[in-house]
C-alpha positions in Angstrom: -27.3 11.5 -42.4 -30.3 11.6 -39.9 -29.6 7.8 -38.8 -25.4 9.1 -38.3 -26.6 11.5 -36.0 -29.0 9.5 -34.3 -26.0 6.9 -33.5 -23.6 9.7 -32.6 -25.8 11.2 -30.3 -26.9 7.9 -29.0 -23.2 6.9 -28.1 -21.9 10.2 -26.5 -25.5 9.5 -23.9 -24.5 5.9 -23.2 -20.6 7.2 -22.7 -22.0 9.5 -20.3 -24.1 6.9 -18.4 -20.9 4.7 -18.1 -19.0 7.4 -17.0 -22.1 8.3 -14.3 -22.7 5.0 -13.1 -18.7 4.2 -12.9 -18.3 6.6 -10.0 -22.3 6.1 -9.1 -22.9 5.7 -5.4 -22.2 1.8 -4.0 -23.8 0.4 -1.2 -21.6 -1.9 1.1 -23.0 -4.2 3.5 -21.6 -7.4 5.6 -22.9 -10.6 6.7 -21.6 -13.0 8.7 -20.1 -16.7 8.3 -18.5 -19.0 9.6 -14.6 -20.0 9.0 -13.3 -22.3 7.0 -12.9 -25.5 9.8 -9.5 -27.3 10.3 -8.8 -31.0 11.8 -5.5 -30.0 13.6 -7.2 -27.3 16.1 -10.5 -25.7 16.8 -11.5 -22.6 14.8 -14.5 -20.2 16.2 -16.3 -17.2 15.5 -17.1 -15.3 12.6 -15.5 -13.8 10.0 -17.0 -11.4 7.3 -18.5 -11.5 3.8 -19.1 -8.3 1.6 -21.3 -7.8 -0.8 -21.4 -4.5 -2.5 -24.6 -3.5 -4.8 -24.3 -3.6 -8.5 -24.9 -6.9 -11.2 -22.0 -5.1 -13.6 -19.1 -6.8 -14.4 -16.5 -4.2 -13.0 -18.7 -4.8 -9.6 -18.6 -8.6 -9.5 -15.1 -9.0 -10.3 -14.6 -6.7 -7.4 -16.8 -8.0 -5.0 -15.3 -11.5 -5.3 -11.7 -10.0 -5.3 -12.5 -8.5 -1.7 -13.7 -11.5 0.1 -11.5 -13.4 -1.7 -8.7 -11.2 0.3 -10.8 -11.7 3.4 -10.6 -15.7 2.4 -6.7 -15.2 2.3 -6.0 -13.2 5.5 -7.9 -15.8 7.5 -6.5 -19.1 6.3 -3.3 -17.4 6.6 -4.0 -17.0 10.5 -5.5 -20.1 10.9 -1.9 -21.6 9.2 0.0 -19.4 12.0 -2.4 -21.5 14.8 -2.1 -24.5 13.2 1.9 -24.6 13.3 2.0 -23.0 16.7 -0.4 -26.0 17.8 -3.0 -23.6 19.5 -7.1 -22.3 18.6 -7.9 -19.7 16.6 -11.4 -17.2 17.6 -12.3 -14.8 14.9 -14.5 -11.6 14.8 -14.8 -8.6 12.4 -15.6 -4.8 12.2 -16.4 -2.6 9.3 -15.5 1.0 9.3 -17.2 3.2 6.7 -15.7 6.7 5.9 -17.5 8.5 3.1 -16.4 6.6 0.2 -13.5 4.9 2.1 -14.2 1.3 3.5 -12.1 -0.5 6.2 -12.6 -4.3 6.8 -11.4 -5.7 9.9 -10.9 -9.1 10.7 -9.4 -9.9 14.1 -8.2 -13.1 15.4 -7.1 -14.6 18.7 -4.9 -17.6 19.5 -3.7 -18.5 23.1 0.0 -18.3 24.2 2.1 -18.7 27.3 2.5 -14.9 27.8 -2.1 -14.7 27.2 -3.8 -14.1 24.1 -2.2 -12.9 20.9 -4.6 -10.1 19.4 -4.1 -9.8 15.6 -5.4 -7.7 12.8 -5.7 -7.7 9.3 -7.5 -4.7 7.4 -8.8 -4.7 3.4 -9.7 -0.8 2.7 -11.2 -0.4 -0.6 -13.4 2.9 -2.3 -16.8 1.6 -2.7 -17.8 3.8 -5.6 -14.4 3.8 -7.3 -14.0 0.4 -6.8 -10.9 -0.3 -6.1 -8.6 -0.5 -3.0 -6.8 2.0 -0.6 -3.2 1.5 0.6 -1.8 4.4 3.4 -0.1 7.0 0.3 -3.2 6.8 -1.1 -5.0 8.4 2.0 -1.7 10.5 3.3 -0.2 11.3 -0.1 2.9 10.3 -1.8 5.4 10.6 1.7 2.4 8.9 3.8 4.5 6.0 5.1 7.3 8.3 5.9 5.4 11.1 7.8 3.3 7.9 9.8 6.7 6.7 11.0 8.3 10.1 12.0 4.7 10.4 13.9 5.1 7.1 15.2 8.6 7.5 16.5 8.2 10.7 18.1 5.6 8.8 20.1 7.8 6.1 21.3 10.9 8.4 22.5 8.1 10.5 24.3 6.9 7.1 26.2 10.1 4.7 26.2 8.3 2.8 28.8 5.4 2.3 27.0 6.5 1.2 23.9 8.4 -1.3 21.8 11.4 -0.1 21.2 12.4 -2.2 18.8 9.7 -0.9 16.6 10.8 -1.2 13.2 8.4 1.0 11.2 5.8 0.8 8.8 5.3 -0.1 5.1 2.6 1.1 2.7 0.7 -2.7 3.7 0.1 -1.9 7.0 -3.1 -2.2 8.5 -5.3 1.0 9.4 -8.7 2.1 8.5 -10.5 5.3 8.4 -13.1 7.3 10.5 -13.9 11.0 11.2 -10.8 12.6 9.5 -8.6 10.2 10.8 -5.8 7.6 9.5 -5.9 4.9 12.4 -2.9 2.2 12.1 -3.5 -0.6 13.6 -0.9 -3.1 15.9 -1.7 -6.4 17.1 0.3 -7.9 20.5 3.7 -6.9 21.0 4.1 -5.1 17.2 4.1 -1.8 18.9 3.8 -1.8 22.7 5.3 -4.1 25.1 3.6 -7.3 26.1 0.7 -9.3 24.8 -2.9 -6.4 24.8 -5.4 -5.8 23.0 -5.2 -4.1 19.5 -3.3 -0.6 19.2 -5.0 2.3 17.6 -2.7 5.5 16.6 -4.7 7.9 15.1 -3.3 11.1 12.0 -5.2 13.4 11.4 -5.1 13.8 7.5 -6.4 17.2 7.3 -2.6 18.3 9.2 -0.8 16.4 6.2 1.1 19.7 4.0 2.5 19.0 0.8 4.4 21.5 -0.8 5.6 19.8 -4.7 8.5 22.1 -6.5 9.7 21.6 -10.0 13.1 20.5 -10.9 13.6 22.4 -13.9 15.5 25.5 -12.6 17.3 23.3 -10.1 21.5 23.5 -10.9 22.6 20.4 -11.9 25.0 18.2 -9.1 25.9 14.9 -9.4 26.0 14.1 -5.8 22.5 15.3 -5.0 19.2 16.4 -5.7 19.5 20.3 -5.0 16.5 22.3 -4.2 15.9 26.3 -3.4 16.1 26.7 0.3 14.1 29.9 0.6 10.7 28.3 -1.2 10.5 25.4 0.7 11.5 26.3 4.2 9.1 29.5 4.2 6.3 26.9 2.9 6.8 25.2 6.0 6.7 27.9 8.5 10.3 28.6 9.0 11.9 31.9 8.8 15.2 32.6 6.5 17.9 35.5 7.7 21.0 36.3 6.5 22.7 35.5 10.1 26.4 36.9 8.2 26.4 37.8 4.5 30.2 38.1 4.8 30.6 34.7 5.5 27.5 33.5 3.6 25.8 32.0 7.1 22.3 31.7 7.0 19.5 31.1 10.0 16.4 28.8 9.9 14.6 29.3 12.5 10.4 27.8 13.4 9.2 28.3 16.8 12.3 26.6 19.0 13.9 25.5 16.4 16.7 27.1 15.0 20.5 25.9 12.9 22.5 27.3 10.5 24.2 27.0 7.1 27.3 28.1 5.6 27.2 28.6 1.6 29.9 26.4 0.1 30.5 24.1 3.4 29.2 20.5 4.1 28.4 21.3 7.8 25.1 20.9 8.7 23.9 20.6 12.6 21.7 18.5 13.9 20.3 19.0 17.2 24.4 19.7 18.9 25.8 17.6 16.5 27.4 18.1 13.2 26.8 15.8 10.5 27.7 15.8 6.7 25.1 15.5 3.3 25.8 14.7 -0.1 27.5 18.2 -0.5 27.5 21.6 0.8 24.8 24.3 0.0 25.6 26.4 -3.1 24.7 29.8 -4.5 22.7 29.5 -7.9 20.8 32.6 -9.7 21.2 34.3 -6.9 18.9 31.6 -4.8 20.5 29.1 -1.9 20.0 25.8 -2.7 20.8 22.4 -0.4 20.8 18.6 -0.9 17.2 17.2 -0.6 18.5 15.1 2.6 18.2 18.5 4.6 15.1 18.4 4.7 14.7 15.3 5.6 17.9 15.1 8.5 17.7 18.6 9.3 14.1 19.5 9.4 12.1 16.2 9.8 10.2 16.4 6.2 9.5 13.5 4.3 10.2 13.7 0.5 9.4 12.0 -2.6 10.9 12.3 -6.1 8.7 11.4 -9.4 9.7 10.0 -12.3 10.0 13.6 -13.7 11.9 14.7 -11.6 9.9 17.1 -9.1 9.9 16.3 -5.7 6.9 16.5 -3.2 8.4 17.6 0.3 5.4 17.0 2.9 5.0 17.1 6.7 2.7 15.9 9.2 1.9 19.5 11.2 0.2 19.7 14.4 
C-alpha cells in the first residue's frame, strides 16, 4: 500500500513538472550564416539561424522545424532570382514581443524599375512552442478587421497607394512589438513603385469582440439572424424607435446614422440602397437582421463557429 502511494504521489509531481516546464520560460537567440550558394547568380549576405534553449524532444523538433522554414523562404527567393536572371542580398531582424517571436528575413534582387525589397516573417511563441499566424494575435475576424484597416487607408491616400491592393490572408507577413500587429509589404505589394519595406501598424489592444449564442436565434433559411439591440449597443451605437407605427428603427454612432424597416429588405448604405439575404424580422419581442448587416452596413467583421455562435469584432480607434 505504502509503495502505491509512493508511485501515485511520485507521478502526479512529475505530471506537474511536465506541465511546469511545458510553458517554462524559453530563451531565443540568433546567429548568423551564410546562404546556401547558387552557380547561376551571386548570392550575398546573411541570413539567420535560431536556436532556442532546451535538450527536450518537443524543443528540438521545434527548433529544427523553424530554421528549417527559414531554409525554405530563402531558397524559395533565391529560385525567384535565379529565373529572373538577377543577385540576390539577404539580411535578417528578430523582433521579440513577450512571448511572441518575429523572424525576418529580407532579400534584395536588382530590377529595371531599382531594387525589389522582399520579406518573409516566421512568428512563433517561444514558451508554447509553437507558431503564430495573424487570428491568432487579432482573434478569430483578425484578417478581416486588417483589411477593413487597410483599405480605409488606401481611399484616404489614393495617391499613395496601390490600388489594386488585393487584401490579405491569414499567411501574411507581420511581426509584433510594443502592443502592435505590424504587416509587412515588400515593393509594389501595397504602395506604388519599387521602396523599401512597408510597415502598417494595429494596435491589438483596440480589437473588440463581442461573441453571441445562436440558441435563441429564429430559425431562417436564407440567413444567419442575430438580435440587433445586443450587438449594436456592444459596439457603441444607439437604438430608437424612429416610427413604431411603421416599425422604422434608427442606428445611430457618432456621424453615422441609417435606418431599418421591420419586415422590408431595404437597407442603406452610405445614399444607396442595397438588398441582404432577407428583411429584419420581429421575434420574442427582439429585432433581429441577417448577419451581413453588420458586416455591409456597419463595417464589423464576423465569424461563425462550428456551433453555431458567431463572434462579431471590430477594430476601434
Amino acid at each position: 500500500m505504502r509503495n502505491k502511494l509512493y508511485t501515485i504521489m511520485l507521478s502526479v509531481i512529475l505530471t506537474l513538472f511536465s506541465a511546469t516546464a511545458a510553458f517554462a520560460e524559453s530563451v531565443v537567440s540568433v546567429s548568423p550564416k551564410s546562404p546556401p550558394p547558387n552557380e547561376e547568380i551571386t548570392v550575398s549576405g546573411t541570413v539567420p539561424y535560431i536556436n532556442i534553449t532546451g535538450n527536450d524532444a518537443a524543443t528540438i523538433t521545434f527548433r529544427n522545424t523553424v530554421n528549417d522554414r527559414i531554409s525554405r523562404a530563402v531558397s524559395q527567393k533565391i529560385a525567384e532570382a535565379v529565373k529572373s536572371g538577377v543577385n540576390a542580398a539577404f539580411s535578417y531582424d528578430m523582433e521579440a514581443d513577450g512571448g511572441r517571436i518575429g523572424v525576418l528575413v529580407y532579400s534584395a534582387t536588382p530590377t529595371s524599375n531599382g531594387t525589389k525589397n522582399e520579406v518573409s516573417s516566421i512568428n512563433f511563441d517561444k514558451n508554447r512552442l509553437r507558431f503564430i499566424k495573424i487570428n491568432d494575435v487579432l482573434g478569430v475576424n483578425g484578417t478581416k478587421m486588417a483589411n477593413n484597416f487597410i483599405n480605409n487607408m488606401i481611399k484616404k491616400q489614393p495617391s499613395k497607394y496601390n490600388m489594386s491592393f488585393s487584401g490579405i490572408d491569414e499567411n501574411q507577413d507581420f511581426y509584433t512589438q510594443n502592443g502592435d500587429l505590424c504587416l509587412l509589404f515588400g515593393s509594389y505589394a501595397l504602395t506604388k513603385g519599387y521602396n523599401e519595406i512597408e510597415t502598417v501598424k494595429i494596435p491589438i489592444k483596440n480589437v473588440h469582440s463581442y461573441k453571441v449564442s445562436a440558441d435563441d436565434a429564429p430559425v431562417n433559411n436564407l440567413a444567419v439572424l442575430l438580435p440587433l439591440r445586443e450587438i449594436s449597443s456592444e459596439f457603441g451605437y444607439t437604438l430608437t424607435w424612429a416610427n413604431a407605427a411603421d416599425f422604422t428603427i434608427s442606428l445611430e454612432r457618432g456621424t453615422f446614422s441609417t435606418q431599418i424597416k421591420i419586415s422590408e429588405n431595404s437597407y442603406k448604405k452610405g445614399n444607396t440602397d442595397i438588398k441582404l439575404e432577407c428583411a429584419p424580422i420581429i421575434f420574442k419581442d427582439t429585432a433581429y437582421v441577417p448577419i451581413t448587416f453588420f458586416d455591409e452596413i456597419l463595417g464589423l467583421s464576423y465569424y461563425v463557429s462550428a456551433d453555431g455562435s458567431v463572434t462579431i469584432s471590430e477594430l476601434q480607434n
